[in-house]
Every structure is written in C-alpha cells, then in structure tokens.
N, C-alpha and C positions, 0 to 999 in steps of 0.2 A: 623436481618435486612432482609426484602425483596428484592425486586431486585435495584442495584445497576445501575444507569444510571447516566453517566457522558458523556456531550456534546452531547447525544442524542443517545450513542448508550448503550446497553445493556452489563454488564459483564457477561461473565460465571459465575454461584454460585459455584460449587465444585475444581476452583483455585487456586492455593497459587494467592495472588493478584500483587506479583512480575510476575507472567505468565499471566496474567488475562488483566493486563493493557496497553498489548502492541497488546489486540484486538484495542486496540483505533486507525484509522487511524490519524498516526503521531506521534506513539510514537511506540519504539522499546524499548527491553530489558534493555539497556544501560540509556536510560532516564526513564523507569518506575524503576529505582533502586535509582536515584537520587531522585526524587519526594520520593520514599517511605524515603528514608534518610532526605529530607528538611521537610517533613509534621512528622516525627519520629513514624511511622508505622512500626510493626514488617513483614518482607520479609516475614516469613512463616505462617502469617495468612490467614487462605482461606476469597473469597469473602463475602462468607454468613456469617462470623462470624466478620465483620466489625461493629463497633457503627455509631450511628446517627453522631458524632463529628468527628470519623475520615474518612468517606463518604464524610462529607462535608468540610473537612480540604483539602481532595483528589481535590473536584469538584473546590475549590477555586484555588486553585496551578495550577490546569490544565488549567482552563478557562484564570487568569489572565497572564500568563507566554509564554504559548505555543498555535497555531494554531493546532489546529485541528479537526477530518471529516470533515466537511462541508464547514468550512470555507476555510481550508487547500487546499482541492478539486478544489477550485472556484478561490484561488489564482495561481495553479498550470496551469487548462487550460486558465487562461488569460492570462500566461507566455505564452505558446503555441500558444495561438490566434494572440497574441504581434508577436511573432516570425514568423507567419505564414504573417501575414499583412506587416509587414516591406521587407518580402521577402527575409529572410535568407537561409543559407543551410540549417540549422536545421530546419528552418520551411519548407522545398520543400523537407525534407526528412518526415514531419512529414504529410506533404499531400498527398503521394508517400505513406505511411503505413510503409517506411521502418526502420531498425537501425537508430539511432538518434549518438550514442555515439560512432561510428568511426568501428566500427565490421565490419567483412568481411561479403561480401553475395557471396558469388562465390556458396561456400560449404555450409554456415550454413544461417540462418535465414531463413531456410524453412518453417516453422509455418508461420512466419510474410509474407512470400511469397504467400503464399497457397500450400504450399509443394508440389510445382512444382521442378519436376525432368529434368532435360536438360541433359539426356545420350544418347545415339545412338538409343538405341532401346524403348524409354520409350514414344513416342509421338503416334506409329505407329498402325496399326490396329493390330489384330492375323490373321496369316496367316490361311486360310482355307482348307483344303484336299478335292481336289476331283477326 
C-alpha cells in the first residue's frame, strides 16, 4: 500500500497504525483503538503494510461515524464565533486572547499574555554609569 489518506490528511507509513491514527485531527489514542477493534484490524500493523480493504474499511468508519479535520475545525470555531456573537464570558474571554476554562492569570498564562512580566523591576529602563 502507498500512502494512506483518510479525510484528507496523510498518515505516517513507518507506524504501528494504533499511533498513526490519532494524527487525524479528532481522534486520539482511545478512539483509534476502538475503530481498530470495530473495523477488526490487527493494533500492531504498521501503516504501509495495510491492504486495499482494510484502508478502506478504516476510511468508511471514520468518514461515517466521527468528525473530523476539517470538518471538525469548522464546527469548533462556529462554537466560538456563536459564543463571541451572543456576548458571553467565554466568548469576551476568547476576544481578550485570554484562558477560556477558569485558570488563573495572575502567575501563569503568560504565553497567552505575551509573557509580560509585572514585577518591580521588569518595566524599567537599565540604569546607566556615568
């Protein structure tokens, strides 16, 4: 089998295809074990060593069952847009850039901040010698 493409994106070839399938945006570890279990795919086959029939046993189970890339994607930021439009917290937290899910900002989410530092000495110029 050449390259393996399910919902549009690419799997790794040298994976067992239990690790392989939760490149898929929307599907983690826990649900690429179930599909390998419903479609009755061996866990330790790697990608490249898949047939035509269990590729496409794969591509059916995932397509009809579960969202995912793309689709997934597109359902998630209409949440967000939904949430932003209606004028919730969670959407004035998500126009803000900030934590969404209750987390402190005092100390931590500095990434999400711009890793702005608010200490005594951290705004100030350097002192010059002359």
């Amino acid at each position: 089998m050449a390259v393996v493409r399910i919902a549009g994106a690419i799997l790794p070839q040298n994976k067992k295809i239990e690790y392989a399938l939760p490149y898929l945006y929307g599907i983690g570890l826990s649900r690429a074990r179930k599909i390998l279990s419903q479609t009755s795919i061996d866990y330790d086959k790697r990608t490249k060593d898949l047939t035509e029939q269990e590729v496409y046993r794969l591509r059916e189970m995932i397509e009809k069952n579960w969202k995912v890339e793309g689709d997934l994607r597109r359902e998630i930021m209409g949440n967000i847009k939904h949430q932003k439009e209606i004028g919730s917290y969670r959407g004035s937290r998500h126009i803000r850039n900030l934590p969404v899910n209750g987390q402190r900002t005092k100390t931590n989410s500095r990434t999400v901040r711009g890793n702005v530092r608010r200490t005594m000495m951290s705004g100030k110029r350097a002192l010059t010698k002359t």
